[in-house]
N, C-alpha and C positions, 0 to 999 in steps of 0.2 A: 198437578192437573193432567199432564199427558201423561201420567201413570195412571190415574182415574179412567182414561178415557180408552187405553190401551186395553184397561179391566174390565173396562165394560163391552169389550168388542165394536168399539166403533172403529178402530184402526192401530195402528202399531205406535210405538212412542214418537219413534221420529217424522211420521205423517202426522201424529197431533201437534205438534208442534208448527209445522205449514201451518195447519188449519187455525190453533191459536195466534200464529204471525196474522191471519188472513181475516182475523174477526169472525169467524163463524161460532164463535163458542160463548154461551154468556153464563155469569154465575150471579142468581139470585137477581136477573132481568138488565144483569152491567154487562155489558162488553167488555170483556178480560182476553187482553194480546200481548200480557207477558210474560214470556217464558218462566217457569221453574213457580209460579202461583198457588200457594197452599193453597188446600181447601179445607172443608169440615165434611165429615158426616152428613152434618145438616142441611147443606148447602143445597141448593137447588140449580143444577147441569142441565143448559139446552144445548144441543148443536145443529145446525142451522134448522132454528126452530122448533127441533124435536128434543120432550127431554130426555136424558141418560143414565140410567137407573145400570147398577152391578148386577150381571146375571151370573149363573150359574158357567164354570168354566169344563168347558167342552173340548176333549182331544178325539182326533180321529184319523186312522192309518187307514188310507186308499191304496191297493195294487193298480194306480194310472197306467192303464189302455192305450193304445195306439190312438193318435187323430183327434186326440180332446188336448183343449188347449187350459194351461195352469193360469185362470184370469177369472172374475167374480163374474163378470160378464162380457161379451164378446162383440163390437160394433160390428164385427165381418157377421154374426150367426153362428160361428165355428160353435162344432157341441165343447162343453166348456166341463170341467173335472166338476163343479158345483151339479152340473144335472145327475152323474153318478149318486151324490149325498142327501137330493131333494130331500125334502121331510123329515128325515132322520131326528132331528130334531131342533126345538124352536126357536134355538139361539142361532146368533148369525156367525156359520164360521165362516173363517176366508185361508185358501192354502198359504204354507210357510216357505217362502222362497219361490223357484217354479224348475218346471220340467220344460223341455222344447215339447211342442209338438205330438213328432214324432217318439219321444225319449219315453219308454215304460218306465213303470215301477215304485219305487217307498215315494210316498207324498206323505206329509201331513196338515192337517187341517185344523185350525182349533178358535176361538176368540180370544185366546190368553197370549193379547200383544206383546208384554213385558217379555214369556219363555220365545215369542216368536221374534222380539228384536233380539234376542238372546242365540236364538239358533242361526239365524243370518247374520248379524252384523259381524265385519271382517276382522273384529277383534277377539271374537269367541266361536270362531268359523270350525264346525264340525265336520269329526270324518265322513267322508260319503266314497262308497266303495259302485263301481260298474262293470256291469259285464259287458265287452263291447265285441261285437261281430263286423269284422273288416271284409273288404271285398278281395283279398288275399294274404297270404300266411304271412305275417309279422316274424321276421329275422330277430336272432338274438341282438343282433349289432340294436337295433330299432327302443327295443324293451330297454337295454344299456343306456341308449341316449337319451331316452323318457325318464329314467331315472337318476340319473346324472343331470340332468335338466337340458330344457331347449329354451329357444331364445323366440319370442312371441313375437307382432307387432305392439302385445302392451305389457311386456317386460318379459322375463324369463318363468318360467315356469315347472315344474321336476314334480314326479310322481312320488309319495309316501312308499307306499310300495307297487310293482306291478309283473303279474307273470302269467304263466300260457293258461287260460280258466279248462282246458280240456288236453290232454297230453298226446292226445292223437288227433287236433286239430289247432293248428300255428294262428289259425285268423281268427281265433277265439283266445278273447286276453280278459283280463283281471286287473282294476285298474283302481287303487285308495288313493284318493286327494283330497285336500283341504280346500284348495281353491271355491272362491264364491261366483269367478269371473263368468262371462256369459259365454254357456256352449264351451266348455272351456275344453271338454272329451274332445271335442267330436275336431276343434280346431288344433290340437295336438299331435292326432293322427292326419289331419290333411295336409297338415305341416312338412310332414315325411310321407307323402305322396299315397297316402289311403284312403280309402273312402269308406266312413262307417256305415253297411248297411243297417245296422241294430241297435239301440242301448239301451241297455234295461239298468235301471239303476237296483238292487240288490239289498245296499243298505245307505242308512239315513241316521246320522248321530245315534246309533248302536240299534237301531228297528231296522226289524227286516221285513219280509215278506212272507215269511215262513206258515204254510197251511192256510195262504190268502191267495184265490182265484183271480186271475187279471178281470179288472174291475168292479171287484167286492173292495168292501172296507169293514173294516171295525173298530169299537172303544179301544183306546190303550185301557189297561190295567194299572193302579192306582201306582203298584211297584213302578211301571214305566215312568209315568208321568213325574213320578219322586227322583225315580235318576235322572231324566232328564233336568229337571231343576236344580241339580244338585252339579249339571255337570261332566257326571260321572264317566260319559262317554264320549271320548274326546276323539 
């Protein structure tokens, strides 16, 4: 059932799950809350009251803009990464994991819950690579100890790889991590006493940005969408 519900873009596996703990979900007019619930084909899927029909599954790579926030919608008004994608089309996406804020760059978007608990969840957590602009030149010693790991307030933490993103500017770094954790860049380097003016995220489990204008988006391509399912960029 939360594989159903994932597919049909109502939310990710692990939120149907809440929702089926929570009674919001009936099958064929019953309230059904528990977990792991086969279903048919045939079956008839509400969720709170509406029913849930398989649509067609939608991917889409956003170059996120400065000052839109990574959320479906927004209680503050903040403009929201969703108004970028308005209309595009009729299914409902929702972004895959999130950006801060302030953090540019690789978003993606899709209703395909299943590849999206897939890309976030801490057990199949993908490369994501950043270009980060500090408010002064980053020492070798600094790059060393990001890499060899530093010691967080929620555990330790070390860089996949990282190094100068411009050879004649030290406050311009290159930074690959797996980590899921929140803001996890930007508290790495404040750690050792920097302050990120910038971060543009670059790449996103092997999608980049490449000939997409800061806040344009586009389809993946079927090839993409295959590797990502498959995996293939880890």
């Amino acid at each position: 059932m939360n594989k159903y519900l994932a597919n049909a873009g109502v939310c990710s596996r692990r939120e149907a799950d809440e929702f089926i703990q929570a009674g919001v979900v009936t099958v064929n007019g019953e309230v059904v809350n528990e977990l792991g619930t086969k279903i048919l084909r045939s079956d008839v899927i509400t969720f709170k009251g509406q029913p849930v029909t398989l649509e067609k599954k939608v991917y889409v790579l956003l170059n996120k803009p400065k000052d839109y926030v990574t959320t479906s919608d927004d209680p503050q008004q903040r403009k929201t990464v969703m108004d970028l994608v308005k209309g595009i089309c009729p299914e409902r996406i929702y972004p895959v994991g999130r950006l801060d804020r302030n953090t540019t760059g690789v978003l993606l978007l899709t209703n395909d819950g299943d590849l999206a608990s897939k890309l976030t969840h801490p057990k199949f957590l993908k490369k994501k690579v950043y270009h980060v602009y500090l408010d002064k030149p980053a020492t070798p010693q600094t790059l060393q100890q990001i890499s060899d790991g530093i010691e967080l307030e929620d555990g330790e933490i070390k860089a996949d790889a990282i190094e100068y993103a411009d050879s004649l500017d030290q406050s311009q770094v290159g930074i690959e991590i797996h980590s899921g954790k929140n803001r996890i860049v930007r508290r790495i380097f404040e750690s050792l006493g920097y302050r990120v003016i910038k971060l543009d995220r670059v790449q996103f489990a092997g999608l980049t940005k490449k000939n997409l204008r800061r806040g344009d988006w586009r389809f993946l391509t079927e090839q993409e969408v295959d590797m990502l399912r498959m995996g293939a960029f880890e």
